[in-house]
N, C-alpha and C positions, 0 to 999 in steps of 0.2 A: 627499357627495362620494365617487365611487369613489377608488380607492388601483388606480393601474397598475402594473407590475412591467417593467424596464427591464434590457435583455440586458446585461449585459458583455461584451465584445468584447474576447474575448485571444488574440494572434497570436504564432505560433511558427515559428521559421524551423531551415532546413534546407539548409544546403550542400556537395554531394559532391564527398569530398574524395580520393578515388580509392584504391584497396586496398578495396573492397568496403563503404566505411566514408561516411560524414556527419559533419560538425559539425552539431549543433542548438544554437540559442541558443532557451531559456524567453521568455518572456513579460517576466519579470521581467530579462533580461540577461545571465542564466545560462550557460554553456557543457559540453556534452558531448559524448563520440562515441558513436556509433553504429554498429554492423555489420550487415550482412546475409548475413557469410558461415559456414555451419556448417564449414566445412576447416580455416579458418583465424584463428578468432576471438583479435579484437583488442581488443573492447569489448563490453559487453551489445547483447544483440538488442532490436529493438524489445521483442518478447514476455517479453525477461527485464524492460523498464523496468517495465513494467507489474504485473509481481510486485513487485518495489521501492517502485512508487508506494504498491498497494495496502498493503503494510506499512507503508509509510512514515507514510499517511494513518492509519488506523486506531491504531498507535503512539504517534505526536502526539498524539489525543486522549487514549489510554488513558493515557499517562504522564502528561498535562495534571489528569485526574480525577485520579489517585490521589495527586501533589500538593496537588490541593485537596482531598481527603479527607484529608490528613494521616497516609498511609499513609507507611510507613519503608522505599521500595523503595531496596536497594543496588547493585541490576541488574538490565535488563529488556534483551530478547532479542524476537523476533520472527520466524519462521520462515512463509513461506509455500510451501505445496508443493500444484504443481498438475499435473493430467494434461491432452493435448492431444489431438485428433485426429487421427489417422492421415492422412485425407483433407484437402484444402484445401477452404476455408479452415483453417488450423489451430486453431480458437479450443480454450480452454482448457473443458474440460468440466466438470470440478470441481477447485475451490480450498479448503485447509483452511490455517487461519492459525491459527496456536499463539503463544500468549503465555507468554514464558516468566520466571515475575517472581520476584526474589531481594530477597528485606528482613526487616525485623526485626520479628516479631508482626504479619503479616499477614490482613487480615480477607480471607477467600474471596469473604464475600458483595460487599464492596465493586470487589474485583476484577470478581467478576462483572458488577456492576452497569457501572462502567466500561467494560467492552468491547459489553454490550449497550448502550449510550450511542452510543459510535461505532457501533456496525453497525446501529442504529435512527434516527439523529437527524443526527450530527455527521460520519462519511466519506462525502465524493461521492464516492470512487473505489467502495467498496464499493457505495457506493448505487448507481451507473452498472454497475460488472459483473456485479450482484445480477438486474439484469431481463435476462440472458443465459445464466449462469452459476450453479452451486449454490456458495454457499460455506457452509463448515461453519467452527468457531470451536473450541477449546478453549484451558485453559489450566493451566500446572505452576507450583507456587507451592514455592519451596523456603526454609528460615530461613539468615540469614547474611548 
């Protein structure tokens, strides 16, 4: 018996709400705004959600692993900085995502293993901007 693989279908909506701006509602019933103006910005840009996500996604895992490695993180931090292109479209050219994790007797290598986790197996956002975009990883592990 083959085994089929079946799309999930998730819709997100998007209503302009005038000032240069959007509400979007998620998938899930979520609400945020939106801007599209550089003069006079009132909410992230599309292009900032997108740095967001990808922290957001990669984050989740890695905080997820080092829970269940039983590491003793007291703060974790996450910084993503990206450059864009001059020309339009503007996509992002390269992406570096720093991890920035604060606990008590910290194993490195388990850190490490964790962010290679999400950016091998477990984030679709990286996975999806990975076959566009270069992203680069580090990460500062400080005691406390």
């Amino acid at each position: 018996m083959s085994e089929t693989t079946t799309a999930e279908i998730k819709v997100a909506s998007l209503h302009y709400a005038g000032d240069d701006s959007f509400v979007g509602t998620s998938p899930s019933g979520h609400g945020l705004v939106t801007t599209f103006s550089h003069d006079k910005p009132n909410a992230p840009t599309p292009m900032e959600l997108v740095l967001l996500a990808l922290g957001g996604c990669t984050g989740a895992d890695v905080i997820s692993i080092l829970q269940k490695k039983r590491q003793r993180v007291t703060d974790y931090r996450v910084e993503v900085r990206a450059e864009r292109r001059v020309e339009h479209p503007r996509i992002y050219t390269s992406i570096e995502v720093i991890h920035l994790v604060r606990g008590r007797d910290l194993d490195a290598k388990a850190v490490a293993h964790a962010i290679e986790l999400s950016e091998t197996k477990y984030c679709s956002v990286s996975a999806m901007l990975s076959a566009a975009t270069k992203i680069t990883t580090r990460f500062e592990l400080s005691e406390g």
